[in-house]
matplotlib code that plots the C-alpha trace (Angstrom):
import matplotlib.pyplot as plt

x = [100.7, 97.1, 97.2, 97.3, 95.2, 96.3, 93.9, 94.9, 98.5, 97.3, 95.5, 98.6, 101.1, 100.6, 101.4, 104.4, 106.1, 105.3, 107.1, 104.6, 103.3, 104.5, 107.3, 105.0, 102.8, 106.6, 107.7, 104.4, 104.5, 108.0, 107.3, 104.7, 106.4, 108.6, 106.5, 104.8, 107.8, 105.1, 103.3, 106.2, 107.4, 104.4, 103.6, 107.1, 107.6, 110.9, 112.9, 112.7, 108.8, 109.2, 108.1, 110.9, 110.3, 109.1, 111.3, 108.5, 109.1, 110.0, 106.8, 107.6, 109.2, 105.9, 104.0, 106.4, 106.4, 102.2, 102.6, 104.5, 102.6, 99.4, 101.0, 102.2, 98.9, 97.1, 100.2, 99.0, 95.6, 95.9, 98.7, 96.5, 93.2, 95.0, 96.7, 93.6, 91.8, 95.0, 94.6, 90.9, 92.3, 91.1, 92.1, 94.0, 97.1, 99.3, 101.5, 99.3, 98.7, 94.5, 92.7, 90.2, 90.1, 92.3, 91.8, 95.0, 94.3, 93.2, 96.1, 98.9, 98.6, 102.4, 101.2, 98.0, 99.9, 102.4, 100.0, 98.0, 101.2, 101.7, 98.1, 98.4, 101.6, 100.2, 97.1, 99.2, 101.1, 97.7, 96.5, 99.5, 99.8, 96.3, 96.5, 99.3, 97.4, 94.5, 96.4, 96.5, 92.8, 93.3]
y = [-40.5, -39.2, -35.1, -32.7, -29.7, -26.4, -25.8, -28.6, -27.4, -24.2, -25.5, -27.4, -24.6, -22.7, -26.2, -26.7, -22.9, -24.0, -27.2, -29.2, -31.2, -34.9, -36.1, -36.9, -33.9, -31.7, -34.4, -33.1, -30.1, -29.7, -32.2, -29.0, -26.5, -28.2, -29.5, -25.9, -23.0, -20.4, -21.5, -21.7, -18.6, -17.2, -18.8, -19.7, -17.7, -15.6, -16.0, -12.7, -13.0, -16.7, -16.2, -17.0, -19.9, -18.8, -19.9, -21.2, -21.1, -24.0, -25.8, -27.8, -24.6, -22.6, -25.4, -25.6, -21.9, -22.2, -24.9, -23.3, -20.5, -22.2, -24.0, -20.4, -19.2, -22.0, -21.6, -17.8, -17.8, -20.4, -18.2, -15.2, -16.5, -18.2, -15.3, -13.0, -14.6, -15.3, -11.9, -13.0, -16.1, -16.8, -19.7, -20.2, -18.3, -19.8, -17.1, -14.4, -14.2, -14.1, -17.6, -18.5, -17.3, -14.8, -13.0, -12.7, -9.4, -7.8, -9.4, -9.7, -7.0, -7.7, -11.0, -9.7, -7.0, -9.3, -11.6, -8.9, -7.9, -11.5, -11.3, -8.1, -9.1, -12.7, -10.9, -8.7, -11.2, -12.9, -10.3, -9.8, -13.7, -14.2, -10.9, -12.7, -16.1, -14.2, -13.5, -17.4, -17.7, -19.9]
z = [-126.0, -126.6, -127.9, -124.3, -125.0, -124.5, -121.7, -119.7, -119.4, -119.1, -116.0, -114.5, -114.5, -110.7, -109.7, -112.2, -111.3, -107.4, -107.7, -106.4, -109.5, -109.4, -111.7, -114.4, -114.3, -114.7, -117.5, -119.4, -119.3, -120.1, -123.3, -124.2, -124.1, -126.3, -129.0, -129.0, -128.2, -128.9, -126.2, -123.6, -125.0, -123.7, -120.6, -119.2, -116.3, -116.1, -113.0, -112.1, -111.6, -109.9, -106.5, -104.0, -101.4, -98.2, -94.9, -92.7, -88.9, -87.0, -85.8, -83.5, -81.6, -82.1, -80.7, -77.8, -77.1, -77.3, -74.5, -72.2, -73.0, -71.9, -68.1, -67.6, -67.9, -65.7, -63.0, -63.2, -62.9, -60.4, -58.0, -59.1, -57.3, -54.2, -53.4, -54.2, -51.0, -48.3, -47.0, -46.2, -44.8, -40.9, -38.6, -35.3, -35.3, -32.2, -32.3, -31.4, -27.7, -28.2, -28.6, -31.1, -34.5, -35.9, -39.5, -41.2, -42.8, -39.1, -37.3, -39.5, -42.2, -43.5, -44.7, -46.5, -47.7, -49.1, -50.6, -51.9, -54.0, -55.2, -56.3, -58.6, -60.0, -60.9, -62.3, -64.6, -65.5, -66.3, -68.5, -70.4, -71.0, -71.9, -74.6, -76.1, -76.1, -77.6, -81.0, -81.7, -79.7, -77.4]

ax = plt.figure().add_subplot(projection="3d")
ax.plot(x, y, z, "-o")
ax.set_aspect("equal")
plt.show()
């Protein structure tokens, strides 16, 4: 095996302490550091200084939370604006004794009300949905 120079070792070790060198590139620099124990002396890394592995989340749960996420918010936006214009909804109300066409919000104000209602709620709940969506900016 050709001489490794000090530098090049030097150069390999974040990915040697992080564990993500290949088999070969740990088979190296373990050889080093034990043809030249001044070297490993200085450089090896006690464990007390190792940096612990990280627990990453679950991906595939954050993904599936960021989709639901996102047909919440189209549902909502969707009940928000159909709701928002019911109350100024007009057509031919059979159930009122006067012919012709009837606005909702003149003739039954307990249904514009009610839809009115529907409307805020679903645009709160919009808002707060879309703040959380706005972390991951989407």
């Amino acid at each position: 095996m050709s001489q490794i120079s000090e530098n090049v070792i030097t150069d390999l070790l974040p990915l040697y302490y992080s564990k993500h060198a290949s088999a070969d590139t740990l088979l190296l620099v373990n050889n080093y550091f034990e043809q030249n124990p001044e070297f490993a002396s200085e450089y090896k890394m006690p464990i007390s200084l190792q940096t612990p592995k990280l627990e990453l989340p679950d991906e595939i749960a954050i993904l599936k939370t960021t989709r639901f996420y996102l047909k919440m918010r189209s549902l909502l936006f969707f009940l928000a604006i159909f709701t928002s214009f019911i109350p100024f909804a007009f057509g031919d109300v059979s159930w009122i004794e006067e012919e012709g066409v009837q606005w909702l919000w003149k003739d039954t104000p307990e249904v514009a009300v009610l839809a009115a209602i529907v409307a805020i709620v679903c645009w709160v709940l919009y808002a707060i949905l879309q703040s959380k969506l706005k972390i991951t900016e989407l």
